[in-house]
N, C-alpha and C positions, 0 to 999 in steps of 0.2 A: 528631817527634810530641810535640803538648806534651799533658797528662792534668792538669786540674784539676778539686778539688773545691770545690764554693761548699756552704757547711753554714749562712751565712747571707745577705742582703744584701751585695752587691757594691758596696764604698764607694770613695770615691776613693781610697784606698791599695790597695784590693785591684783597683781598674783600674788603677793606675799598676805596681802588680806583674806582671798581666797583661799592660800594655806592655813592660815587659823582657823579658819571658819570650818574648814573637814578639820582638823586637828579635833576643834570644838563638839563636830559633830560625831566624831571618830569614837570621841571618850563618852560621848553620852549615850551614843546607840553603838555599843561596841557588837551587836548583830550585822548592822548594816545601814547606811542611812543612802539615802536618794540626794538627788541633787536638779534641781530647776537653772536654767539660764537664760534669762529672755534678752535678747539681742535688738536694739533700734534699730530703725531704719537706717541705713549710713553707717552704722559702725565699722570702723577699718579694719586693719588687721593688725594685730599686735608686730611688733620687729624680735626681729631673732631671739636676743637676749632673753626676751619674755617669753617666746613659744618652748624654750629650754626650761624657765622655769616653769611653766604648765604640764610641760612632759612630765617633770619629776613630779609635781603635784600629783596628775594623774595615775603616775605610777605608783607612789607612796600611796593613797589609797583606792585602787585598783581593786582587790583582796576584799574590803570592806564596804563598798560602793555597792549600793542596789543598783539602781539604774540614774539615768543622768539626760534629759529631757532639752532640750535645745530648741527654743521656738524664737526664730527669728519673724521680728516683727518688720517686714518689708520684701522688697525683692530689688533684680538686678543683680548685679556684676560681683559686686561687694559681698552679696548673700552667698554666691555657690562658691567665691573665696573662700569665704569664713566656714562654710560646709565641709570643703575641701580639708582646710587646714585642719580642724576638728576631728575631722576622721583620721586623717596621717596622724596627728598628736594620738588618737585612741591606737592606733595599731600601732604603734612603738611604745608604749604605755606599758609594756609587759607582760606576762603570761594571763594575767589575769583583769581585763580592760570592763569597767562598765559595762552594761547594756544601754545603746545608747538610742535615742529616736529624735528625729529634727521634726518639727511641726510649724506652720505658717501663721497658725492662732492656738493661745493658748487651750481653746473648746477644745482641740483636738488632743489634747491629753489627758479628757475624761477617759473611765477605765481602762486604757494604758497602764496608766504610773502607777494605780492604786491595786491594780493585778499583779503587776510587775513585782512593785515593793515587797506587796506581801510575800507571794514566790519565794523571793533572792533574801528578804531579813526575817521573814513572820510576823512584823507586824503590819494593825492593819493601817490603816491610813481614809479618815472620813473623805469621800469625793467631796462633796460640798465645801465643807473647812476649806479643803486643799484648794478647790478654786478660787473658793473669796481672799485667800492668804497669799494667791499669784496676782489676782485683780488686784487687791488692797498693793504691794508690792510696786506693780506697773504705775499705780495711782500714783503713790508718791514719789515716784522717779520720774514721773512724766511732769510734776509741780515743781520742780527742781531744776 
């Protein structure tokens, strides 16, 4: 299970980080692994360049992807952008795209993701662990 925080604009180093990190996850749970995104308030939208590179991320692990969890922490204009863009990026993503869910708070991905997971990889995944690992997460990108 990979738990990032995006607090701004997703640039090409921060896609390129985001490719390691499934690479990373790729090889350790070659079943399947999950993916968290929690999005600030205000986050923009990445520029082109970087939505290409997201596409092929997404595509590259499409196949091995449980599901993929998008809890955008705010609202407005910005949010059903990022929403928008997110889901175009998944449906051109290729035959085989995530299961993907947008939420407003993180609560709202109890038994979701831990159903989901197990589903799509077998294994299981503790609810509890998993929330204090997104809390803890939020924490420290909020101290930052």
């Amino acid at each position: 299970m990979g738990v990032f925080y995006w607090k701004a604009p997703i640039t090409e180093q921060g896609a390129g980080l985001l490719d390691k990190a499934c690479s990373s996850l790729n090889t350790a749970y070659p079943a399947g692994f999950s993916g968290v995104h929690l999005f600030s308030d205000g986050v923009g939208l990445p520029d082109a360049e970087v939505r290409k590179q997201l596409q092929v991320v997404m595509s590259r692990y499409g196949k091995t992807r449980g599901c993929m969890a998008i809890v955008m922490l705010g609202g407005g204009f910005l949010v059903s952008a990022l929403q928008s863009l997110i889901t175009g990026l998944r449906m051109f993503a290729g035959p085989s795209p995530p299961l993907l869910r947008f939420a407003r708070e993180v609560h709202e991905l109890r038994g979701w993701l831990p159903h989901e997971h197990l589903l799509r990889t077998g294994q299981r995944i503790d609810e509890a662990h998993l929330m204090a690992v997104i809390q803890e997460v939020q924490a420290l990108g909020d101290r930052t």
